[in-house]
PAMARKE-730168 format. One record per residue (C-alpha): residue number from 0; y, z, x. Coordinates in nm, 2 decimals. Layout:
N
SITE_NUM_Y_Z_X;
...
END
This chain:
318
SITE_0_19.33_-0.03_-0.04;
SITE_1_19.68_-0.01_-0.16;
SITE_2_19.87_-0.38_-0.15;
SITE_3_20.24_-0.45_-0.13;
SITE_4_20.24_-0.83_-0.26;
SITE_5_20.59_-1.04_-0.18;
SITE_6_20.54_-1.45_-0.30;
SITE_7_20.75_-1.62_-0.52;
SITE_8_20.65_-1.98_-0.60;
SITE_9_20.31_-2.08_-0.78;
SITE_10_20.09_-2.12_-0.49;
SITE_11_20.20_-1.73_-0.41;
SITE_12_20.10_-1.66_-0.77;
SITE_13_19.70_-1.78_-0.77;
SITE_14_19.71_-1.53_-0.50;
SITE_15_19.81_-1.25_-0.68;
SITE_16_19.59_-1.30_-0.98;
SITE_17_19.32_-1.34_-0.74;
SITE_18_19.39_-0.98_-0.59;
SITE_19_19.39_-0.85_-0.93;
SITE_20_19.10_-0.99_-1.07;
SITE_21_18.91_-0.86_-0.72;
SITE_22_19.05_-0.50_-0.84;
SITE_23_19.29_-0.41_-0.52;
SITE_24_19.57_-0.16_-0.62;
SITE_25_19.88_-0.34_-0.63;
SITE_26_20.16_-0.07_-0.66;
SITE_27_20.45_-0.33_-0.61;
SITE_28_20.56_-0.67_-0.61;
SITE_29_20.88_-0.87_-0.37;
SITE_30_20.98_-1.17_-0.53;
SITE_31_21.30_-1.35_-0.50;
SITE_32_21.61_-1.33_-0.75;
SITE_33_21.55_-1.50_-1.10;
SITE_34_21.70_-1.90_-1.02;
SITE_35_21.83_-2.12_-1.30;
SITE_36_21.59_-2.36_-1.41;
SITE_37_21.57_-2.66_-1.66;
SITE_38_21.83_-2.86_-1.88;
SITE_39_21.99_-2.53_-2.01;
SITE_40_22.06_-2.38_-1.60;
SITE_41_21.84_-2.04_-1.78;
SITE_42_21.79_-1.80_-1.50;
SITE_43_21.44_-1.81_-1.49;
SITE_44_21.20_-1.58_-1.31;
SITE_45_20.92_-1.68_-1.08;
SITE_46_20.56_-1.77_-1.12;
SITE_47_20.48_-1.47_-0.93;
SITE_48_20.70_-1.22_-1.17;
SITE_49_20.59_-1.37_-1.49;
SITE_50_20.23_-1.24_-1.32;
SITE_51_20.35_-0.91_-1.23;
SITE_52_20.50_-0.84_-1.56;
SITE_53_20.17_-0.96_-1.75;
SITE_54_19.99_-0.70_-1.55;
SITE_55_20.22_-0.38_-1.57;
SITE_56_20.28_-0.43_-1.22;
SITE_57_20.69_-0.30_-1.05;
SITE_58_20.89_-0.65_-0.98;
SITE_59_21.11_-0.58_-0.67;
SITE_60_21.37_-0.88_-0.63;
SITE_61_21.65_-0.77_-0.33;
SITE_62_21.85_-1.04_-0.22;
SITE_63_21.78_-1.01_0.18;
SITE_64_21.53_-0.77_0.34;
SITE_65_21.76_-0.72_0.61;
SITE_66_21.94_-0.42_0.67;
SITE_67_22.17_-0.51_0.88;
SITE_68_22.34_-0.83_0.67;
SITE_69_22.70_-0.86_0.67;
SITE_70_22.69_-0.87_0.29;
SITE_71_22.71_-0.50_0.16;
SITE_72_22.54_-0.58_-0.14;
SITE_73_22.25_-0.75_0.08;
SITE_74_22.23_-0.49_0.28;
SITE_75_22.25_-0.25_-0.01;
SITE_76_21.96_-0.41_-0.17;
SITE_77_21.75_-0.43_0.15;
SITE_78_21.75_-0.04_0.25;
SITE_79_21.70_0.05_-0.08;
SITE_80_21.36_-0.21_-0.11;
SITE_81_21.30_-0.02_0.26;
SITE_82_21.32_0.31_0.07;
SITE_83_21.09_0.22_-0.20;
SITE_84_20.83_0.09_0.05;
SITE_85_20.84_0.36_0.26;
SITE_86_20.77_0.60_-0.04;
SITE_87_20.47_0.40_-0.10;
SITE_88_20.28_0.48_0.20;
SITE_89_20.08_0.12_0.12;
SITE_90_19.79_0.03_0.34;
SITE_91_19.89_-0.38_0.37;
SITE_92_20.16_-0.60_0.23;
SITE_93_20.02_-0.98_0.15;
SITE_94_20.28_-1.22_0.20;
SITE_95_20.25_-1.61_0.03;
SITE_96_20.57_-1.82_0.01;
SITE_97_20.80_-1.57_0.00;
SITE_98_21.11_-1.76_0.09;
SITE_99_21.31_-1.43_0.25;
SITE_100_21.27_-1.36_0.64;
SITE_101_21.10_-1.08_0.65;
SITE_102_21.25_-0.82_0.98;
SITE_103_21.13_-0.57_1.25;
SITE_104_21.20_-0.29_0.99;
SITE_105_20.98_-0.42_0.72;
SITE_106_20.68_-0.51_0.97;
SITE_107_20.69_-0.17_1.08;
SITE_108_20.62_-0.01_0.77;
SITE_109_20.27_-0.14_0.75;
SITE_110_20.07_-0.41_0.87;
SITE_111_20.19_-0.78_0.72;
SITE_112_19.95_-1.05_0.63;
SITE_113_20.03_-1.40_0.53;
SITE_114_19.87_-1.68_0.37;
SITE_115_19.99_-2.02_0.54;
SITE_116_19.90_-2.36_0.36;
SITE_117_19.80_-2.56_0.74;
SITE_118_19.62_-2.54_1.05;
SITE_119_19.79_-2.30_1.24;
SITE_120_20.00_-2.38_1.50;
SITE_121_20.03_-2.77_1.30;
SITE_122_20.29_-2.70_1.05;
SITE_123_20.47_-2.35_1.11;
SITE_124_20.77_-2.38_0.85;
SITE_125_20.86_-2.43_0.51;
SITE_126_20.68_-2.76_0.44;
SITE_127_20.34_-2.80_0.56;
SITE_128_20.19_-2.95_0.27;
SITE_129_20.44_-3.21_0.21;
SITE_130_20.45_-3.29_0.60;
SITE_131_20.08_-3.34_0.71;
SITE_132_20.10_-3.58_0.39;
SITE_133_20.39_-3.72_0.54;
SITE_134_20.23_-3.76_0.84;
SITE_135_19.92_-3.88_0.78;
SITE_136_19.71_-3.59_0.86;
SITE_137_19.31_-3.62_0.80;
SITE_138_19.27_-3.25_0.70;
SITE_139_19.48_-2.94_0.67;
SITE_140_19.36_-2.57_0.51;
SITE_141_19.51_-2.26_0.50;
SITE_142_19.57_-2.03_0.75;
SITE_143_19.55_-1.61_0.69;
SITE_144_19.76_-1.49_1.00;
SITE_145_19.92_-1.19_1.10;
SITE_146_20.28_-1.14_1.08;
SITE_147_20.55_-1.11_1.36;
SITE_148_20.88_-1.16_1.39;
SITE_149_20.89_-1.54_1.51;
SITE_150_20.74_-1.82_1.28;
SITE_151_20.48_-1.83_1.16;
SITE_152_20.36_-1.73_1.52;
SITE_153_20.13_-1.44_1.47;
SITE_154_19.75_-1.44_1.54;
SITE_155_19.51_-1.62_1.29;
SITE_156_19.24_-1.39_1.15;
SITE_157_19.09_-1.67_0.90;
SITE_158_19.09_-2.06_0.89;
SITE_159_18.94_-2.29_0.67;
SITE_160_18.99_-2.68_0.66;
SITE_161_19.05_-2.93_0.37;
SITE_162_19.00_-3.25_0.40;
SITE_163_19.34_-3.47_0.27;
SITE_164_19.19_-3.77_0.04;
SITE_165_19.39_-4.10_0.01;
SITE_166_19.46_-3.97_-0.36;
SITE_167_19.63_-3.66_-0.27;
SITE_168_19.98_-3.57_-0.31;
SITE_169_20.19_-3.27_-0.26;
SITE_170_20.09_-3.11_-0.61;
SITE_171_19.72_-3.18_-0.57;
SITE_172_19.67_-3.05_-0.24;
SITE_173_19.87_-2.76_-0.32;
SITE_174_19.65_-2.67_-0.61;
SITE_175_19.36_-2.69_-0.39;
SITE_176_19.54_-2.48_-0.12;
SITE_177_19.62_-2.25_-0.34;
SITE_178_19.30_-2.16_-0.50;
SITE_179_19.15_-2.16_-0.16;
SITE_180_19.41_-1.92_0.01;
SITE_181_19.38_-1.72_-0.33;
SITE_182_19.01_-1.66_-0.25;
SITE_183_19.05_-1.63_0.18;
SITE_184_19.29_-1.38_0.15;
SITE_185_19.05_-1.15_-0.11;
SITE_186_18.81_-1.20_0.21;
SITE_187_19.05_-1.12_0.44;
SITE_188_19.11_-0.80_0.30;
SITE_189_18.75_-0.72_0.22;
SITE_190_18.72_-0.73_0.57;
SITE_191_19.02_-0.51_0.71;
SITE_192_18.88_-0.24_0.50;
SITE_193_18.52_-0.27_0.66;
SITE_194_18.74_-0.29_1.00;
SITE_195_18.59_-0.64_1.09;
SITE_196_18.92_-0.87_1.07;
SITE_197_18.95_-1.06_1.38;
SITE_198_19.29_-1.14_1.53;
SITE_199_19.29_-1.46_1.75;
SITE_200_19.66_-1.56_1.93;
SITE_201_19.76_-1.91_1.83;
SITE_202_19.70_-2.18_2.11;
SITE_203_20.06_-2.28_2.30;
SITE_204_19.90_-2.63_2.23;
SITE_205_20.00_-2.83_1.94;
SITE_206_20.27_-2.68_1.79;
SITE_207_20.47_-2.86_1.50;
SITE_208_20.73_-2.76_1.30;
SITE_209_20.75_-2.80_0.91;
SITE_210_21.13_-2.85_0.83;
SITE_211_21.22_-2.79_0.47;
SITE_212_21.19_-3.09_0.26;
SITE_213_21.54_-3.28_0.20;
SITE_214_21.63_-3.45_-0.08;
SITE_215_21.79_-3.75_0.09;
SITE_216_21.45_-3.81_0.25;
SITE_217_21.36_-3.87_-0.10;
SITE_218_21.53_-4.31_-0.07;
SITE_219_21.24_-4.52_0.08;
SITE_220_21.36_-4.73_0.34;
SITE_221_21.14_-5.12_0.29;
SITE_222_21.17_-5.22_0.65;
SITE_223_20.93_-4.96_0.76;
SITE_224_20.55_-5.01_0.78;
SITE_225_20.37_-5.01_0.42;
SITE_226_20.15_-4.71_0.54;
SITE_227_20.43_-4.54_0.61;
SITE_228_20.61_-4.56_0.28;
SITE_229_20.25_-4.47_0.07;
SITE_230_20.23_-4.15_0.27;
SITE_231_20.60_-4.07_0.17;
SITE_232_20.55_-4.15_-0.20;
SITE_233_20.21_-3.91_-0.17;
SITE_234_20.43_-3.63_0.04;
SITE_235_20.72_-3.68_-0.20;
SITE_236_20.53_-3.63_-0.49;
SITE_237_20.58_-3.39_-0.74;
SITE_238_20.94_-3.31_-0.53;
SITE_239_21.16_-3.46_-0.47;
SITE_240_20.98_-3.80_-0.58;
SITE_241_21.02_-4.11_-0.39;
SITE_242_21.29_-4.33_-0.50;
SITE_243_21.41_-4.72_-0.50;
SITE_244_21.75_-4.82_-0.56;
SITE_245_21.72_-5.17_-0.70;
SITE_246_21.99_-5.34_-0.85;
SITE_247_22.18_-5.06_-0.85;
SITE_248_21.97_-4.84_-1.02;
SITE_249_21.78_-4.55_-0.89;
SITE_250_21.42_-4.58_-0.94;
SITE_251_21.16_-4.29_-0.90;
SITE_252_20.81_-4.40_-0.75;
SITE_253_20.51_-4.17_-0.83;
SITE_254_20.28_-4.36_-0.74;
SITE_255_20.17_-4.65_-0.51;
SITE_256_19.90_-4.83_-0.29;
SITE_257_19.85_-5.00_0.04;
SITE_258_19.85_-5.35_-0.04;
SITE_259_19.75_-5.66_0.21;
SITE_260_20.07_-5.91_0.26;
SITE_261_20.10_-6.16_0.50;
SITE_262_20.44_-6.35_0.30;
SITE_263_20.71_-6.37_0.49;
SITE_264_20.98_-6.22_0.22;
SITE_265_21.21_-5.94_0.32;
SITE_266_21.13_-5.63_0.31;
SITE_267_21.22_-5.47_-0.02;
SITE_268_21.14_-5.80_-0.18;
SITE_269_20.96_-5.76_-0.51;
SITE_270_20.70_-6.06_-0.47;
SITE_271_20.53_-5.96_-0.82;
SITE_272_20.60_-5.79_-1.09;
SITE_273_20.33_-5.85_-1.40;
SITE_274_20.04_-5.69_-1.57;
SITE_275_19.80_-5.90_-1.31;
SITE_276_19.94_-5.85_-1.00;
SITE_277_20.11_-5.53_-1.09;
SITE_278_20.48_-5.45_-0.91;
SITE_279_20.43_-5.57_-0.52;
SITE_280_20.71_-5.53_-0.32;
SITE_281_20.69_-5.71_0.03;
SITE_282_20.74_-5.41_0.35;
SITE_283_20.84_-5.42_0.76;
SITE_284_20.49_-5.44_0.74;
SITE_285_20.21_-5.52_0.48;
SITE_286_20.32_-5.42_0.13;
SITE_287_20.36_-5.17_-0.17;
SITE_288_20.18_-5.18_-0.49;
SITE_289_20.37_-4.97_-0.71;
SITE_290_20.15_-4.81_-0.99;
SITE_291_20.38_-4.55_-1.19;
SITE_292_20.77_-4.56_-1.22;
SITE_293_21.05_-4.43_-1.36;
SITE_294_21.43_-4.47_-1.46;
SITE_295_21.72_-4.24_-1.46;
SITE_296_21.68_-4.03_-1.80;
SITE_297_21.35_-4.21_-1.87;
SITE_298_20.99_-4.17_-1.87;
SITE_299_20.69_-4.20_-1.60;
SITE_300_20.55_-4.53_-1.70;
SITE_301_20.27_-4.73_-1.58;
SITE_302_20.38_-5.06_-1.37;
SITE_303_20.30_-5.27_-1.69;
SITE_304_20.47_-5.13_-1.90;
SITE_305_20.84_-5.04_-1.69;
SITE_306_20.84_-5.43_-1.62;
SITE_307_20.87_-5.47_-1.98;
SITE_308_21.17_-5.29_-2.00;
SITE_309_21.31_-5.40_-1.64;
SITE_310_21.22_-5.68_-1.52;
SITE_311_21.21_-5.70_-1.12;
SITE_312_21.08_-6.04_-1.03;
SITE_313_21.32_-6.19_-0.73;
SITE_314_21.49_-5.88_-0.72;
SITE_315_21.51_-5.66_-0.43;
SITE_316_21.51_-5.26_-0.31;
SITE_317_21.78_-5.19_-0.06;
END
């Protein structure tokens, strides 16, 4: 079987070296454009090129895939990916985080298959991970679907559920999402080439939307509901973190728990802030024990040890 891959980001990557490591024939690779990355803005090219390239494999990296853009080089780019695929006569393309809209044109060529990180129809979009965090989901799991032109709306051929622990955040339940869509999707092809891949519509019942994840969503607000603040430090972490603005400064929160607090200081209040108690701060309900911090151009400390360097007692988060 001959397999067009297009993924960018890491979770896109595992799937890839899965694919190779099963022994599928991989003539080509879509990825998006090189980005700038770290202190020095260095274009820097994604987790799923740096695989390609270790493996011999062609790196494709148009802007758009559509043919049709108002930008000429965009459209330039596009028809002449179209071209190359075309010329491939491939038998499936695998698509994992991409990040580009994929059109008719493209879904015509061959048959699409995609690797989703929820519980189809919970969570079409660009966020599912972060967002059944977010919103306290039991469970999520990974979704191998068929691709059409609306989102994430095709029909679900494979579905397997992961259970979200209180000690999950974005980056650990994206590793295990990862690895698992890395080894369902090797299934699901196994399968389309003994002909036994079923195709099952997606129910018109609960249907939720992932939007992309916002930086501003990143300031916690202390009046809401403890709960509610623990999941967003969770969904928040590793990106964008959660942050505090406390006495001005911004503070990043990594990590927290649900703490018990029937005080009656405003929310925002830091109620404790020592090496017993740890760093409490009083919520519109119950309270926030805050476990790892950090401070503009600083390090990720422990509670203990940023109260020794900034001392929060009787302060308060706005």
């Amino acid at each position: 079987m001959k397999v067009v891959f297009a993924g960018t980001p890491e979770f896109a990557a595992v799937a890839l070296r899965e694919l190779i490591a099963a022994g599928f024939t991989i003539p080509l690779v879509l990825t998006q454009p090189d980005r700038p990355a770290g202190r020095g803005m260095q274009l820097q090219a994604s987790a799923v090129k740096q695989v390609a390239l270790e493996h011999g494999i062609e790196v494709a990296q148009p802007l758009s895939l559509r043919t049709d853009s108002k930008d000429p080089q965009r459209a330039q780019e596009a028809a002449a990916a179209h071209e190359r695929l075309r010329a491939l006569d491939y038998d499936v393309m695998v698509v994992a985080a991409y990040g580009l809209i994929l059109p008719r044109s493209t879904l015509d060529i061959a048959p699409c298959i995609n690797i989703h990180g929820s519980l189809l129809p919970r969570w079409r979009g660009a966020a599912p991970i972060h967002r059944a965090i977010e919103s306290g989901d039991l469970e999520t799991g990974v979704t191998i679907m068929g691709m059409e032109e609306g989102l994430d709306t095709g029909p679900m051929m494979l579905i397997e559920r992961v259970a979200i622990e209180d000690a999950d955040t974005t980056g650990s339940l994206h590793d295990k999402l990862a690895a698992l869509g890395g080894a369902m999707i090797v299934e699901a092809l196994r399968r389309l080439g003994r002909g036994e891949l079923p195709a099952t519509p997606q129910p018109e019942d609960g249907v939720t939307y992932a939007a992309k994840i916002a930086k501003e969503e990143a300031k916690l607000d202390f009046a809401l509901p403890a709960v509610e603040l623990w999941r967003k430090v969770r969904a928040f972490n590793p990106f964008p973190a959660a942050q505090g603005v406390v006495n001005g400064t911004v503070v990043k929160i990594w990590q927290a728990e649900l703490l018990e607090y029937q005080g009656n200081a405003a929310p925002g209040t830091v109620v404790s802030a020592d090496a017993v108690e740890g760093i409490v701060v009083a919520c519109g309900a119950g309270a926030l024990r805050l476990l790892e911090l950090q401070k503009p151009g600083g390090k990720r400390l422990a509670a203990a040890e940023f109260s020794k360097s900034f001392p929060l007692v009787g302060l308060r988060f706005e």
